[in-house]
C-alpha positions in Angstrom: 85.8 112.5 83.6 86.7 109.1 82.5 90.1 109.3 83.3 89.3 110.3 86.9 87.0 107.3 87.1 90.0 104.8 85.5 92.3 106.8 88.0 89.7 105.9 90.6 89.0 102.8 89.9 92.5 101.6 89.6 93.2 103.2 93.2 90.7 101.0 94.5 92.1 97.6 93.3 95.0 98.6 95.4 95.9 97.1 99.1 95.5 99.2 101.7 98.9 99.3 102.5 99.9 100.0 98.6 97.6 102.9 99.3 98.9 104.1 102.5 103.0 103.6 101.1 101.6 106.1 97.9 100.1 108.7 100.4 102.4 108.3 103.2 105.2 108.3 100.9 103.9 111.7 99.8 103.2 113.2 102.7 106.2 112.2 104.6 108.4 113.4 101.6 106.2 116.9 102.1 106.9 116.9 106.0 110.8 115.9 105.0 111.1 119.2 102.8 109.6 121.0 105.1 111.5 119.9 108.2 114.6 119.7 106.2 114.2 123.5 104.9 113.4 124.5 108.0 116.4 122.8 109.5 119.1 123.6 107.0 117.7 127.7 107.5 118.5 127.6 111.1 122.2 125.8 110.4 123.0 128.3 107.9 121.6 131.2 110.1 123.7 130.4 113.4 126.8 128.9 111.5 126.9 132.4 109.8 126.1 134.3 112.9 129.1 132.5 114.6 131.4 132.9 111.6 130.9 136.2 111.5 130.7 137.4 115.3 133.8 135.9 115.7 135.6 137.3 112.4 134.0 140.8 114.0 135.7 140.4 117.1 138.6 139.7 115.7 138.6 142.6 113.0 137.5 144.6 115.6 140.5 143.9 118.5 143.2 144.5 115.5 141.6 147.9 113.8 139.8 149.5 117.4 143.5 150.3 118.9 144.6 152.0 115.4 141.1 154.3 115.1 140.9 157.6 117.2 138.3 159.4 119.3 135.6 159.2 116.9 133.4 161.1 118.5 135.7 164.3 118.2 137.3 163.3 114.8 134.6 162.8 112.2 137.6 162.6 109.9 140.6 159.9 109.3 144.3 161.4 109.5 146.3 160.4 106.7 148.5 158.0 109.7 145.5 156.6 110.4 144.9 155.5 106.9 148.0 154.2 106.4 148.1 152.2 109.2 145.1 150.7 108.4 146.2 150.3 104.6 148.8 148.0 105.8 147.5 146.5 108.4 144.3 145.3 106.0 146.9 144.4 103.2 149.3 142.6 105.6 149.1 138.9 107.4 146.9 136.9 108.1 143.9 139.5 108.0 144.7 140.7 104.6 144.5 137.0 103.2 140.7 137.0 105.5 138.9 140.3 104.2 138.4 141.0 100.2 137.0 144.5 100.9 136.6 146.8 103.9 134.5 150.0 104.7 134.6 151.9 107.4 131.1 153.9 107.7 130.2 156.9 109.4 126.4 157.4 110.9 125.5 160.0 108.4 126.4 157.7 105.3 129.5 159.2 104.8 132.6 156.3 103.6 135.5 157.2 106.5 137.7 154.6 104.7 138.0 151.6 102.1 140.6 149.4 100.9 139.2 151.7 97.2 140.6 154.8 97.8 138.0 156.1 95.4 135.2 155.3 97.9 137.1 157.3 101.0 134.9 160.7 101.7 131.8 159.6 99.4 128.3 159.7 101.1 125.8 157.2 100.4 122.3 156.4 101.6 122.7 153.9 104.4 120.9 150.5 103.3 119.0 148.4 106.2 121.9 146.5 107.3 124.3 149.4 107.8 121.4 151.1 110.0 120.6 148.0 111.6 124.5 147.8 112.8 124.3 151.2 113.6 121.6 150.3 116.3 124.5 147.7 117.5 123.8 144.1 116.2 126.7 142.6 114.1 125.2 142.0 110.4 126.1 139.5 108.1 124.8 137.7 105.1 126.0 135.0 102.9 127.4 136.1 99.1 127.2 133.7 96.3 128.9 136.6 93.8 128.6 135.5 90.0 131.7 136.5 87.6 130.5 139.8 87.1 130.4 140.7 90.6 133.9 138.9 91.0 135.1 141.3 88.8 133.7 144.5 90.0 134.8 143.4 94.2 138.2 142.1 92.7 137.3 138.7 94.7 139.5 135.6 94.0 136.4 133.4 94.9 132.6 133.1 94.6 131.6 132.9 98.2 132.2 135.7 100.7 130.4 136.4 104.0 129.5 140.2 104.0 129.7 141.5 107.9 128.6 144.7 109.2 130.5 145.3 112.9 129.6 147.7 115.0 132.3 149.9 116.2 132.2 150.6 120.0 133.4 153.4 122.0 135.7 151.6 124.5 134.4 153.6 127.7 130.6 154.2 126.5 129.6 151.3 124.5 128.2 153.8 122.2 128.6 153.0 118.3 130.2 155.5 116.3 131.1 153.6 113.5 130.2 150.8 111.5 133.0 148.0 109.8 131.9 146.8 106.8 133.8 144.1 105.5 133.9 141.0 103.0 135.3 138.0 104.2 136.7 135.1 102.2 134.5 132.6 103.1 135.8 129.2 100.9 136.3 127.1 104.5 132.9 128.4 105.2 131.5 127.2 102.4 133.0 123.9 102.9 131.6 123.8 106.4 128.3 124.9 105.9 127.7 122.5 103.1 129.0 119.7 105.1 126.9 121.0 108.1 123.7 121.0 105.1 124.2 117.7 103.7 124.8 115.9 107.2 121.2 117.5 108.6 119.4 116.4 105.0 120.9 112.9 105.3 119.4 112.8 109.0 115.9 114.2 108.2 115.8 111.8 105.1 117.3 109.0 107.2 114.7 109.5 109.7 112.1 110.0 107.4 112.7 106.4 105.4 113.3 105.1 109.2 109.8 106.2 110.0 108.2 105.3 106.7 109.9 101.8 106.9 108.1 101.1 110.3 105.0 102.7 109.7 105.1 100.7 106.1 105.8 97.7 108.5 103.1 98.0 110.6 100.3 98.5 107.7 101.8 95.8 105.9 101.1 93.0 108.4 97.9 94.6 109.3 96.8 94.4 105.7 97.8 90.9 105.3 96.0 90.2 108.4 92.8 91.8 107.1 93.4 89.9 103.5 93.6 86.5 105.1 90.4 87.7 107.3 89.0 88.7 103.9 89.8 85.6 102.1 89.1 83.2 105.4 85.8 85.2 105.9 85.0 84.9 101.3 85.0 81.1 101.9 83.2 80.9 104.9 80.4 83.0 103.0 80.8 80.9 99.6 80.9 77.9 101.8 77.6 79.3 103.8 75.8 80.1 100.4 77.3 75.9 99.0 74.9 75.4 102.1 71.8 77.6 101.6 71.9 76.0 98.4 72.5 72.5 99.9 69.9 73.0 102.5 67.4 74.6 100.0 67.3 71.3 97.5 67.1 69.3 100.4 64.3 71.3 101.8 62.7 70.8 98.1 63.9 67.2 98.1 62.1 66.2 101.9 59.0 68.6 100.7 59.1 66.1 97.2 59.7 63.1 99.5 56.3 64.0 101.5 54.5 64.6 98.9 56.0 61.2 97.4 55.4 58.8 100.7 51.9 60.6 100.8 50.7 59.0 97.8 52.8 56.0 98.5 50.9 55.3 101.2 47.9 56.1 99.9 48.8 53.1 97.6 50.2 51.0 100.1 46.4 51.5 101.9 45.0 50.8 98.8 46.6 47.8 97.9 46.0 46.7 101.6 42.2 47.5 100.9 42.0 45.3 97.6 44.1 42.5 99.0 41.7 42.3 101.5 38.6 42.9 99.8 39.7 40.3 96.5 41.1 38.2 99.0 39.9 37.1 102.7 36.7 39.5 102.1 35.9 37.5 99.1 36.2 33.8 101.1 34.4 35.5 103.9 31.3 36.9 101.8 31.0 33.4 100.7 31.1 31.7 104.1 28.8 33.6 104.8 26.5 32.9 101.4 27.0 29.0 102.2 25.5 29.1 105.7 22.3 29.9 103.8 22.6 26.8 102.1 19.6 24.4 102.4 21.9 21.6 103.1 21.9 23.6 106.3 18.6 24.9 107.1 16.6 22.4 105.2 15.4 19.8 107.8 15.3 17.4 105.8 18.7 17.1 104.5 21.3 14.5 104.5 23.3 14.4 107.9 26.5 13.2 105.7 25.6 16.4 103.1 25.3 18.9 105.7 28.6 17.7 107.5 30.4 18.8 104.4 29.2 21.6 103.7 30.0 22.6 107.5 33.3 21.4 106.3 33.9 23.7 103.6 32.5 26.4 105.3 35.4 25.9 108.4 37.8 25.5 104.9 36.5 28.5 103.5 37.2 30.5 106.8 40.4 28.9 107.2 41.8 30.2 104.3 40.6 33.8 104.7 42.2 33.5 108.0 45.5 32.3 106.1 45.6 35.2 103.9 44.8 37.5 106.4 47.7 36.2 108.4 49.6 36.7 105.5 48.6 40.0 105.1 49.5 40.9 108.6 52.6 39.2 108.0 54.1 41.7 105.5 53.0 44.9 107.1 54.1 43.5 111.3 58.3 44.2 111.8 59.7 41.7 114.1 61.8 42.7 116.9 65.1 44.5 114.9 66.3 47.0 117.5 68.4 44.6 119.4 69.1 42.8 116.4 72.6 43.4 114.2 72.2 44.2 110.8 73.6 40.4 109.4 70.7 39.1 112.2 68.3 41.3 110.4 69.2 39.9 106.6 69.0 36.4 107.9 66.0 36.6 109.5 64.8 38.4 105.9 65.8 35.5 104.2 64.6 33.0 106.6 61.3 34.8 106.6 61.3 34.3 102.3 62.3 31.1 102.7 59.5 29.4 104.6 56.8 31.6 103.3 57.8 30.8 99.7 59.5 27.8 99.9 62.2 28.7 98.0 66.3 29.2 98.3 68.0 32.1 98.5 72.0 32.3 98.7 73.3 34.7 101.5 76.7 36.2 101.2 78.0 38.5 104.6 81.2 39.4 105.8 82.9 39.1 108.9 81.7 42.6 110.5 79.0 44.9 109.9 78.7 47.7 111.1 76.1 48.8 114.3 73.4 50.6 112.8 70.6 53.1 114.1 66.9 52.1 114.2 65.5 53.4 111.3 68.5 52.6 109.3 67.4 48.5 110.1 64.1 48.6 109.7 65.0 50.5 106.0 67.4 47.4 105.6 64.9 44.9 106.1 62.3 46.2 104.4 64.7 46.5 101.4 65.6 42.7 101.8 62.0 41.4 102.3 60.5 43.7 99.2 63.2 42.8 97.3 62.9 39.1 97.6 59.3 39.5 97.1 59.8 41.1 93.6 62.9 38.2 92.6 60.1 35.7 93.9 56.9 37.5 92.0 58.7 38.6 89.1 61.8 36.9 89.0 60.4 33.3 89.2 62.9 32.9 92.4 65.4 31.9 89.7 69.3 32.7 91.5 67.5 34.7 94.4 70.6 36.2 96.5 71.2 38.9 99.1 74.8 40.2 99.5 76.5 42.7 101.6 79.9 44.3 101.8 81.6 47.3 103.6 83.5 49.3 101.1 85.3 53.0 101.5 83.3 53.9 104.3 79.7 52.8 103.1 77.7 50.0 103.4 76.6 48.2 100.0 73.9 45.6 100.2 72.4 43.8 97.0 69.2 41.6 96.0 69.6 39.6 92.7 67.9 37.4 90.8 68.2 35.7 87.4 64.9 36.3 86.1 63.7 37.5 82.8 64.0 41.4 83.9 62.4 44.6 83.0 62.9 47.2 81.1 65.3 49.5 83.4 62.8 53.3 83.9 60.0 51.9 82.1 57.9 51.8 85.4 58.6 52.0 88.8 56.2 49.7 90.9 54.9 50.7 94.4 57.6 48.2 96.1 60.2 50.0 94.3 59.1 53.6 94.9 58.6 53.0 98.5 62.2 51.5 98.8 63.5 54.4 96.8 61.6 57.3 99.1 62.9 54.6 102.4 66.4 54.9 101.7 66.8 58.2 100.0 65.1 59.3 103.4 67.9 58.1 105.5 70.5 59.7 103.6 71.1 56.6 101.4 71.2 55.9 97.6 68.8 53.2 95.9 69.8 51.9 92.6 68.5 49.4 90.5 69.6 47.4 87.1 68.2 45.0 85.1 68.5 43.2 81.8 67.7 40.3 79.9 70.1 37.8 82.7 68.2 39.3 85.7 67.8 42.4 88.2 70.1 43.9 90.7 68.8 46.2 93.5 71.3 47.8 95.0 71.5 50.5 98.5 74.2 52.2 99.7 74.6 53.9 103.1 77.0 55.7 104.3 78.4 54.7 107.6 81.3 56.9 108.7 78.5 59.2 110.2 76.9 56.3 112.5 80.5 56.4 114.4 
C-alpha cells in the first residue's frame, strides 16, 4: 500500500506532458505491435500466396502434359514415372522442389520423388482436402535439423504447396501436387518485405508521438507559466489582503488615536480659555462691583482708573483670545505653494514670538494636494511652537529638500532636548497621527545639543 501511494505520489509531481509521453508512449508502442503484427501477417499471407500460386502454375504447366487421364487410370505407368523422375530431378525445377507427392482423393500416394511412399494410403490432413476442394495450399516451413534430415533438405526454409490438379476439359480436380519448394530467395524477400513494414509502423509511430509530444509540450508550458503568472498574482493578492488588513488596523488605531487627540486638543482649548481670558473676564466683571464705581461718593480721578483697568483687563482677555483663535484659524494655503506655506509659518512665529528662525528651501518644490499643505503647515507652526516653548528659540530652523522621490522637511532647535520615547506631548502625537494619515512618516530626535523633527512624504504619487 505504501508503495502505491510513493508510486502515486511521485506520478503526480510529474508535468502533464511527462505524464502524457509515459502513457502515450505506452499506448502507442501497444497500438504499434498491434498494427505492426497485424501488418507483417497480411505481407507474409499474400507474399506466400503469390509465391506459391505462381510456383503451382508453373509445376503444374511442366508435370499436367506428362500425367494421363486420371479419371480412367487411378494408377501411374511405370513411363509415366519415369518421366516424371527425370523431369523433377532435371533443370531448373529439380534445383526448385525438395520433395514431391502426387495425391490421389482417397489418400492414396500416386507418386513421390521417395519411391518408398509410391502406392502407400494415408489419411488426408486438412490442407490436402482443402486442395482437393480446389484452392492452392501453401504454408511457410522453418524445418529444424532434424526435420532437415528426415526431408533431405539442403536449407531450413521451404514453402510447402498443395496444387490442385485440373482436368483440362472439366476443371474437375483429380489430383492433388504436393510439393516442397526451396524457399531461401523467399526468405530473403519476405524478411526484407517484414523489416521495411516494421520500420514504417515504427517510423510512423515516433512521427506521431513526436507531434503529439509537441503539441502537449507547449501546452504544458503554456499552462506552467499560467500557473506560475497566476501563483504570483495570488501571493501578490494575499501581500495585499495582508497590506490592506494592517492598514485597515492602522486607520481603525489612527481613529481611535485622533479621537482622543481631539478630545485633548478640546480640552486644552477649554482650559486655555477658562485659566486664561475666562479668568480676566470673571474679574472684569468682579471689578465693576467695586465701590469706586457704585459708591457715589468716590473720587472722580479713582473711579477713572479703575474704569481703566477694567478696559485693560478686557483688553487682554481679548488678546489671548485672539491668540487662541490664532492657532486653531488656517490662512488661505490652497492657492499657496508649499515654500509660500513654510514662509508664511515662519513669518507667522516670527511676529508672534519675536524671535528668528533661519529658513533653508530649494529651488523647486514640488505642487502638493490640499491636505498634504495644511499637514505641512501645521507641522511647521507646532513645531516652532515646541523649539520656542521648550527649546528656548535657541537655533530655531525649518529646512526642506527633495531627495529620491520624497519630500524631507525638518524643524530644529538647539535647546536642551528630551529624552527621545519618554513622552509624547499632544503637539507631537497630533503631528504623528497628521502625517502618518497622509501616507507620510514623522520622526523625531533629540539629545542633549537640541531636537530634530523630521517628515517625509512621498511625492512620486502626486504626479
Amino acid at each position: 500500500m505504501r508503495y502505491i501511494d510513493s508510486l502515486y505520489q511521485n506520478w503526480n509531481r510529474l508535468s502533464l506532458a511527462w505524464q502524457f509521453i509515459i502513457v502515450g508512449s505506452i499506448g502507442l508502442l501497444s497500438l504499434m505491435l498491434v498494427v505492426g503484427l497485424w501488418v507483417t501477417s497480411q505481407i507474409r499471407d499474400g507474399v506466400i500466396r503469390n509465391s506459391a500460386s505462381t510456383t503451382a502454375l508453373y509445376v503444374d504447366s511442366v508435370i499436367a502434359p506428362i500425367l494421363p487421364d486420371m479419371r480412367k487410370s487411378q494408377q501411374l505407368s511405370d513411363t509415366v514415372k519415369r518421366a516424371l523422375d527425370e523431369t523433377l530431378d532435371q533443370g531448373a525445377l529439380g534445383k526448385k522442389l525438395a520433395s514431391f507427392v502426387l495425391w490421389r482423393r482417397d489418400g492414396k500416394v500416386l507418386y513421390a520423388k521417395d519411391a518408398a511412399l509410391i502406392g502407400q494410403t494415408f489419411e488426408p490432413n486438412a490442407n490436402l482436402l482443402h486442395a482437393f476442394g480446389g484452392n492452392v495450399v501453401a504454408q511457410f516451413n522453418d524445418l529444424d535439423e532434424n526435420e532437415r534430415k528426415e526431408r533431405k533438405s539442403p536449407t531450413a526454409s521451404l514453402l510447402e504447396i498443395y496444387n490442385p490438379v485440373r482436368e483440362p476439359w472439366s476443371g474437375d480436380v483429380v489430383a492433388v501436387s504436393e510439393f516442397y519448394e526451396i524457399a531461401d530467395d523467399l526468405q530473403g524477400t519476405l524478411n526484407s518485405a517484414l523489416w521495411s513494414s516494421w520500420l514504417l509502423v515504427a517510423g510512423a509511430t515516433a512521427v506521431a508521438l513526436a507531434m503529439l509530444s509537441g503539441i502537449v509540450l507547449r501546452g504544458s508550458s503554456t499552462i506552467e507559466t499560467q500557473r506560475s503568472a497566476l501563483e504570483t498574482q495570488v501571493a501578490e493578492l494575499q501581500l495585499l489582503l495582508e497590506q490592506n488588513s494592517a492598514l485597515r488596523e492602522r486607520v481603525q488605531q489612527a481613529s481611535r488615536r485622533a479621537t482622543a487627540i481631539n478630545e485633548r486638543y478640546l480640552r486644552r482649548i477649554g482650559s486655555d480659555l477658562h485659566d486664561g481670558p475666562a479668568q480676566l473676564v470673571a474679574l472684569a466683571a468682579l471689578r465693576m462691583d467695586s465701590p469706586l464705581l457704585l459708591d457715589p461718593a468716590a473720587s472722580p480721578s479713582h473711579r477713572k482708573t479703575e474704569i481703566a483697568d477694567i478696559h485693560h483687563t478686557l483688553d487682554e482677555a481679548m488678546r489671548e483670545i485672539r491668540a487662541i483663535c490664532t492657532g486653531l484659524v488656517l490662512p488661505q494655503i490652497e492657492a499657496s505653494t508649499v515654500a509660500e506655506i513654510l514662509r508664511l509659518a515662519v513669518a507667522e512665529h516670527e511676529r508672534r514670538t519675536a524671535s528668528s528662525v533661519s529658513l533653508s528651501l530649494p529651488s523647486r518644490l514640488p505642487d502638493l494636494g490640499t491636505s498634504e499643505k495644511i499637514s505641512i503647515f501645521r507641522f511647521a507652526q507646532e513645531g516652532l511652537n515646541n523649539a520656542w516653548r521648550h527649546g528656548l528659540g535657541k537655533g530655531q530652523a525649518v529646512k526642506a529638500r527633495v531627495t529620491q522621490g520624497k519630500l524631507l522637511i525638518q524643524v530644529l532647535d538647539r535647546g536642551p532636548g528630551f529624552q527621545s520615547g519618554s513622552c509624547e506631548g499632544l503637539g507631537l502625537a497630533g503631528m504623528r497621527e497628521r502625517i502618518e494619515s497622509i501616507g507620510g512618516h514623522f520622526e523625531t530626535y533629540s539629545s542633549p545639543r537640541g531636537t530634530r523633527l523630521t517628515i517625509t512624504l512621498n511625492i512620486e504619487d502626486q504626479k
